[in-house]
N, C-alpha and C positions, 0 to 999 in steps of 0.2 A: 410414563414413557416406557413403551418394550423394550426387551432385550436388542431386536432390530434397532431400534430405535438409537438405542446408549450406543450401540459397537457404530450406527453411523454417525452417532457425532463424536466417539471417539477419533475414528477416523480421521472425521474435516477437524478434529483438531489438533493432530498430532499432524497431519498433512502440512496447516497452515501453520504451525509453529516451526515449521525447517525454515519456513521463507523469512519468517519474524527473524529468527532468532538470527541466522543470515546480514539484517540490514542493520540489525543494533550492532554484529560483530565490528563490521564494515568502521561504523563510527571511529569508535575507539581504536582500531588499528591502522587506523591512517597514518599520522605522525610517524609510527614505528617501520610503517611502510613506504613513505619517505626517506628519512634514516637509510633505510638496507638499500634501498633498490633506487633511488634520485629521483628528483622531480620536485616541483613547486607544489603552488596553488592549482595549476591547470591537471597537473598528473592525478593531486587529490579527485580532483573534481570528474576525469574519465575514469578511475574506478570506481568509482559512485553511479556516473551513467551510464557507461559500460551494460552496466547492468540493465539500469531503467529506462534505454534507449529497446535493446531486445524483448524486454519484460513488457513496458509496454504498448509495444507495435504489435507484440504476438500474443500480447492477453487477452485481442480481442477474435480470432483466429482460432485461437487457444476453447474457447470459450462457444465457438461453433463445432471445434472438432470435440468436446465434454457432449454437446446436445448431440451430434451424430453419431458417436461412435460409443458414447455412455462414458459416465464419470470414473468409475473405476479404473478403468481400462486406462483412459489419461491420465487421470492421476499416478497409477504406478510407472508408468513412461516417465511423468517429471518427474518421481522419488528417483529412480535410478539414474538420468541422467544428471540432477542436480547433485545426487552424491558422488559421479566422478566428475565434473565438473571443480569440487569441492577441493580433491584430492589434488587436479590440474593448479588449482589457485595455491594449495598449502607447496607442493613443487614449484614454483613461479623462477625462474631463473632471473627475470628481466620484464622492469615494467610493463613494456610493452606486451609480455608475452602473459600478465598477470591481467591486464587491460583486456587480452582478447578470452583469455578464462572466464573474465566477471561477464563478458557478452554471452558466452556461450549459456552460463553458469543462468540468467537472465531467460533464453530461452525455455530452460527446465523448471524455471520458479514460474514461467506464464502458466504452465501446465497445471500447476497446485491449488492456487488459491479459487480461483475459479469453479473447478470442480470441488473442492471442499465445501464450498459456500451452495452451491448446485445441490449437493449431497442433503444440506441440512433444509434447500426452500423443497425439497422434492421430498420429503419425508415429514415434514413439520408445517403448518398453517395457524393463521390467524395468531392468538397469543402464545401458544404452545412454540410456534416458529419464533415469537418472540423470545419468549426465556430461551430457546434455542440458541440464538443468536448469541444470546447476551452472557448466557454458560461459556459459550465459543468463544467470545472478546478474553471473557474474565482467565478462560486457561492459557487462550494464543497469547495472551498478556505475560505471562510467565515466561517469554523469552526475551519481553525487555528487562529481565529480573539476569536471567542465565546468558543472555549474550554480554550483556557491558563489563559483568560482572567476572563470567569466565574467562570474556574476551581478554578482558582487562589484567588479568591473572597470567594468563598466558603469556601477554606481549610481556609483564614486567619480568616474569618470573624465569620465563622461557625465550618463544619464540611469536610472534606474532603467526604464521603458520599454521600453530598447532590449532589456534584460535578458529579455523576455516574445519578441522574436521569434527568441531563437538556435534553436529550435526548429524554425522553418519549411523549414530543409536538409536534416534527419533526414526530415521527413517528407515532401518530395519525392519524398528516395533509396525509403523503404520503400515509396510508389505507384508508384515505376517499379519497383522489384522484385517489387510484388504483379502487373505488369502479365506480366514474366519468367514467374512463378511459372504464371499459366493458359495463356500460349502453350504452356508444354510436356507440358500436358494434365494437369496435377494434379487429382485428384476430391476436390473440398472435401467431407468426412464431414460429413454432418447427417440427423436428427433426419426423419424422414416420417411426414408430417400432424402434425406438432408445432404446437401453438398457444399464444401468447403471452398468460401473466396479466396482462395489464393493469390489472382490477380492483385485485391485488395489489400491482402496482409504486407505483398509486394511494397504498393504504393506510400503505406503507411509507415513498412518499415523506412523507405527510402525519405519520406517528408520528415518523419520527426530525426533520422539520424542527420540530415543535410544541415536543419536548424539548429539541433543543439553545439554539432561541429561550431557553425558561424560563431554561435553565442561564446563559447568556449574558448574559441580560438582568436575573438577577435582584440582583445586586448592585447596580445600579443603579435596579431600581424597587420590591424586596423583596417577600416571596414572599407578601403581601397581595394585593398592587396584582391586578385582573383581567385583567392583559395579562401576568401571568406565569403563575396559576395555569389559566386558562382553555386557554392554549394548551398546556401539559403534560398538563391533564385530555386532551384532546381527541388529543394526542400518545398517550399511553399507550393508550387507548382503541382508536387507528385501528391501531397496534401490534400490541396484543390481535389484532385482529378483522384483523391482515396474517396472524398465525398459526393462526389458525381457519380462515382463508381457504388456505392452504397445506395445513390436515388432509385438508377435503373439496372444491377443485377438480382436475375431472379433469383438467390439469396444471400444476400448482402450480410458480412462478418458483423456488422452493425446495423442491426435494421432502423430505418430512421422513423420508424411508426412507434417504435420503443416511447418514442419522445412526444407525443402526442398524449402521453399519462402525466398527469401534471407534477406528483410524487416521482415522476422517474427521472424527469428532465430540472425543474426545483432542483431536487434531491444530487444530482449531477453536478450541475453550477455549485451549488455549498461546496461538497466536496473535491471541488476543481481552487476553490478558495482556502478550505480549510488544512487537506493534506499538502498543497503549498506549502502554507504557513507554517504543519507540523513538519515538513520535510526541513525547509531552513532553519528550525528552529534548531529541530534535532542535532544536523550538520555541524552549524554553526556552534552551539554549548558545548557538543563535546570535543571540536580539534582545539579552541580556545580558555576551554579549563586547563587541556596537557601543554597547549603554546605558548598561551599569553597568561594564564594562573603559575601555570608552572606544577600542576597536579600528575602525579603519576599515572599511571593507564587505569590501573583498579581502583584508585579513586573515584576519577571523571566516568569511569563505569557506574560506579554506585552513586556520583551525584543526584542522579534519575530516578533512584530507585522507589520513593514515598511515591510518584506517581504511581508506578506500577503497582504499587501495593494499592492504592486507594482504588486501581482499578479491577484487580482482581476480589477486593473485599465487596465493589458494590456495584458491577456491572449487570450480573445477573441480577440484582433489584432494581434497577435502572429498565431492562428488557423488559421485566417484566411490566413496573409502572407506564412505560411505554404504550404496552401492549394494551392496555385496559385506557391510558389519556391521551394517545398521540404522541405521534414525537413533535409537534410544534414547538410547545414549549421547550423541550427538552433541547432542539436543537437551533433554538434561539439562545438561550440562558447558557448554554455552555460555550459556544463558541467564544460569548462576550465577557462571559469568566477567564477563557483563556486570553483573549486580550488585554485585561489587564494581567493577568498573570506574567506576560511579554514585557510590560512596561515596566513591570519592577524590575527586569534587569537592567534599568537604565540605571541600578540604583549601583550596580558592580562600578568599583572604580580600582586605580593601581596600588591603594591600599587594598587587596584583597581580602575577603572574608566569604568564605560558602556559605557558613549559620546565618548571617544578617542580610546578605547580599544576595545569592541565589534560593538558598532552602525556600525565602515564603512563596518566589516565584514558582517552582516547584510543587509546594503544596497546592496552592491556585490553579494552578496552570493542571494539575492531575485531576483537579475535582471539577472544572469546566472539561477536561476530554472524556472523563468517566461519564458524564452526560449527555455527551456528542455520539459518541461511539457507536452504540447497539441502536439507539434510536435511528441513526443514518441509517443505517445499514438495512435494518427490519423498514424504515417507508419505504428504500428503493425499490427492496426484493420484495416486498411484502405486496408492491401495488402492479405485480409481473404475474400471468398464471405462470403454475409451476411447469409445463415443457418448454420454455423458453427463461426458466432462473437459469440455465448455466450461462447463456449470451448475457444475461441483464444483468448477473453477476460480475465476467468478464469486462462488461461498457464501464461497471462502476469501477472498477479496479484498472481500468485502465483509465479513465478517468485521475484516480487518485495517482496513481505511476507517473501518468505524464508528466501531472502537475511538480510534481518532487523532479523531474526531470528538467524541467523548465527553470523553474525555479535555483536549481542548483546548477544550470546553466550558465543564468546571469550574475551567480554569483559573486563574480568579481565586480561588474554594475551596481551590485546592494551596497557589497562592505567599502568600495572605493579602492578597489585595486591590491586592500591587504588585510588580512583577517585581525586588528588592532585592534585597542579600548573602542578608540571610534567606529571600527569597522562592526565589532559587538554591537553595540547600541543601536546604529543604524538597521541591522540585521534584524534587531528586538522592535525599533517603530515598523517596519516593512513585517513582521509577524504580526505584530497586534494590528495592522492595518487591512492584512488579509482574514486575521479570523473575526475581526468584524463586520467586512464585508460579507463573511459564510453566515454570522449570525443575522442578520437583515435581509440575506436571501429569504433563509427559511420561514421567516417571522411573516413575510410579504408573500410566498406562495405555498407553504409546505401546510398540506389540510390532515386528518384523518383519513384514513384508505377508504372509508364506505364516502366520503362527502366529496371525494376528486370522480369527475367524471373520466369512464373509460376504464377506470382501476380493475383491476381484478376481484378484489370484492365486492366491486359498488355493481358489477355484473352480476355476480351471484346472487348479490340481493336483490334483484331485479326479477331473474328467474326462480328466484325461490333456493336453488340448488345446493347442497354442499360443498364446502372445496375438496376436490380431490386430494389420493393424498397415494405414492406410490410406497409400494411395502419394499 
């Protein structure tokens, strides 16, 4: 690896760890965010989307303006606005006014992850982009380590508040590194005469915000009322016509030719199944270890933490085995690791116990994602030529956004109206249910990049050619 090399995946990973560390905060500081400021279930559930309704309608928008206008450049735009963003959410006077933060705050993390991941397929190829990747997991991973944990620290010790600004160091360091990064003359790859669907980004935002509204809102006003059916009509409709819009503009925020690579589209579905699964999981373990265990904040922070570690000690060996077998297997075998890992918390009951009862889930559940993770990730981007990873990147992350989006929609649909023992369980069969569906995706279409037709390698080896590689 060069010196270019290292500072650009320094970069994409102190980039993508603002955003990580961000959705773990979020977890744990719910409950205490309730507390201060009122609201139910439904209040949890808009700061949560808030978020993932902006994040991902404009991830993929986001992710055309990385290809046109060059990744750095984007990315330092969301490092600064998501760090006042940041600052808005730690001030939050009034739910509502902490609800329309996390949207804003949503706009600025579209910006990040996209162009980090861009950074690393425009720089890195073949297994090298693998270990690439799988470096990137193992470090972005250290802020499911520093969000729960700090988070966690914060709300008990302090303020739930302070919890929203541990973020603003990370993103210093990465704008003085992005500054490192043009001194020494790097050419940021983009896209010429590329132009940004706006209309699109429109349409998108308006369908997913219309639907989650409905879903959100409708336990409480029933799917009579016109403030719930109106906005889903109008949601699915603008939806529709985001994907009509994608067929015939001449350049469409989501190109739907993307999906004509069998690893892109495959690789898509899983992860529309699997970050589901991890979004509710997530959700759900941690307001119900502080609500229904009765665990304080920096507990149910570090419940999670043996995942993180298993992932940070073996994600990089994972990329790379990867890189050299396929992620086939890798991302059959671990989905359905996690799956069972979901069903052992059927084993939680109102005698509580974290050792007997969550830990082995945990242990399980971290060694099926440690295996899911970097494989995903490298077939998506890996079977894209590199001028168009920032868009393929952007589709998969928004992809996984939406899903955590939807999912934590129907929220009140899973648990049954209250987040209880039963609501738990229920939450845990509807997990293991999803990431089994993700593992039998994969297992049914997901090949090697040289053996899918259309790929990006399987071209190269056709011409002979090497894959490019921008300095």
């Amino acid at each position: 690896m060069s010196p270019d090399q290292r500072l650009v995946l320094s970069i994409a990973v102190l980039a993508s760890f603002v955003s990580f560390l961000d959705s773990t905060v979020v977890t744990v500081a719910l409950p205490a965010i309730m507390d201060e400021l009122g609201g139910g279930l439904a209040t949890q559930q808009w700061v949560v989307d808030a978020y993932l309704i902006t994040l991902g309608s404009l991830i993929l928008v986001a992710g055309s303006v990385s290809d046109v206008y060059g990744r750095l450049l984007v990315l330092r735009i969301g490092l600064i606005g998501f760090g006042i963003a940041s600052i808005a959410i730690a001030a939050a006077p009034t739910s509502e006014f902490l609800i329309v933060a996390r949207g804003v705050q949503g706009i600025a993390g579209a910006l990040l992850v996209p162009s980090s991941l861009a950074l690393i397929t425009s720089n890195f190829r073949d297994e090298a982009q693998a270990r690439a990747i799988g470096i990137w997991t193992a470090l972005t991973t250290a802020a499911m380590i520093a969000g729960p944990v700090v988070g966690g620290l914060f709300v008990d010790l302090a303020s739930w508040r302070f919890a929203f600004l541990i973020n603003v160091l990370p993103i210093a360091v990465t704008l003085w590194l992005s500054a490192r990064l043009v001194k020494v003359g790097h050419r940021d790859l983009r896209e010429p005469g590329g132009r940004i669907d706006w209309l699109g980004a429109a349409l998108c935002t308006v369908g997913l915000g219309g639907a989650v509204f409905a879903l959100i809102e409708q336990p409480n006003l029933g799917w009579s009322s016109p403030l719930i059916w109106v906005p889903l009509t109008v949601g699915l409709l603008s939806f529709a016509g985001f994907l009509v819009r994608q067929r015939f503009a001449a350049q469409p925020m989501m190109p739907l030719s993307l999906f004509r690579v069998r690893n892109f589209w495959s690789g898509n579905i899983a992860t529309l199944f699997i970050y589901g699964a991890l979004s509710l999981n997530g959700f759900v373990l941690g307001v119900y270890l502080q609500q229904g265990a009765g665990l304080p904040a920096t507990l149910a922070g570090l419940a999670t933490l043996p995942t993180t570690v298993i992932m940070i000690l073996l994600s990089s060996k994972v990329g790379s085995w990867s890189g050299k077998l396929g992620p086939r297997l890798f991302m059959t075998a671990g989905p359905l690791i996690m799956a069972a890992g979901a069903l052992l918390l059927l084993t939680v009951s109102s005698d509580f116990s974290y050792w007997w009862q969550v830990l082995p889930s945990v242990l399980v559940f971290g060694f099926g994602l440690t295996l899911t993770v970097t494989p995903l990730t490298s077939a998506i981007l890996g079977s894209i030529e590199p001028e168009r990873s920032g868009i393929a990147s952007a589709v998969n992350n928004a992809v996984s956004r939406v899903a955590g989006l939807l999912v934590i929609a129907m929220l009140a649909a899973i648990v049954g109206g209250q987040l209880d023992l039963d609501g738990f369980h229920r939450a845990a069969v509807v997990t293991a249910a999803l990431m089994a569906a993700g593992g039998i995706v994969s297992w049914i279409w997901i090949r090697k990049p040289e053996e899918q037709p259309g790929s990006a390698a399987a071209l190269e080896a056709e011409s002979g050619e090497a894959p490019a590689r921008a300095d």
